[in-house]
Residue, then its C-alpha position, 0 to 999 in steps of 0.5 A: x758156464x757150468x753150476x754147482x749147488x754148494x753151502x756156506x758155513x760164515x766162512x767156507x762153501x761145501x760142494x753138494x755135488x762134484x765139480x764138474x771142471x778141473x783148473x783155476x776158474x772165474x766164479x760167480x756165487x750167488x747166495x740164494x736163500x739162508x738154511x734153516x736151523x732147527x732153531x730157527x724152524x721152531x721159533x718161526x712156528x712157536x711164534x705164530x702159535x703162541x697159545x699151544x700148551x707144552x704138550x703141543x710144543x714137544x710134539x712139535x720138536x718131535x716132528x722137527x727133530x724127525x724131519x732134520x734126521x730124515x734129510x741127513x745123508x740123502x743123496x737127493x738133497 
């Protein structure tokens, strides 16, 4: 038996990383936990924080914005 860490988009699964088989395969997927989307992150912290000023929301979407563009493209992710 071997895995592979993939994503599913609604309607596709992405391999993370290689294949490690070749040919037609029985397969078991499992889905493990939802992607966040930076949407979905700031909502999640906004609503725990409903009395921050506008000032702290932007320096929140910063951060948010930086950590997305921190894990694009990283091979370890």
């Amino acid at each position: 038996m071997q895995s592979i860490n993939a994503i599913y988009d609604g309607s596709h699964f992405k391999p993370i990383e290689a294949i490690p088989v070749e040919g037609k395969y029985e397969v078991v997927i499992t889905f493990t936990k939802p992607i966040e989307t930076k949407d979905s992150k700031r909502q999640k912290i906004l609503k725990h924080f409903g009395t921050w000023n506008n000032e702290d929301v932007k320096t929140i979407n910063k951060i948010i914005e930086e950590r997305a563009k921190f894990s694009i493209d990283r091979e370890e992710m």
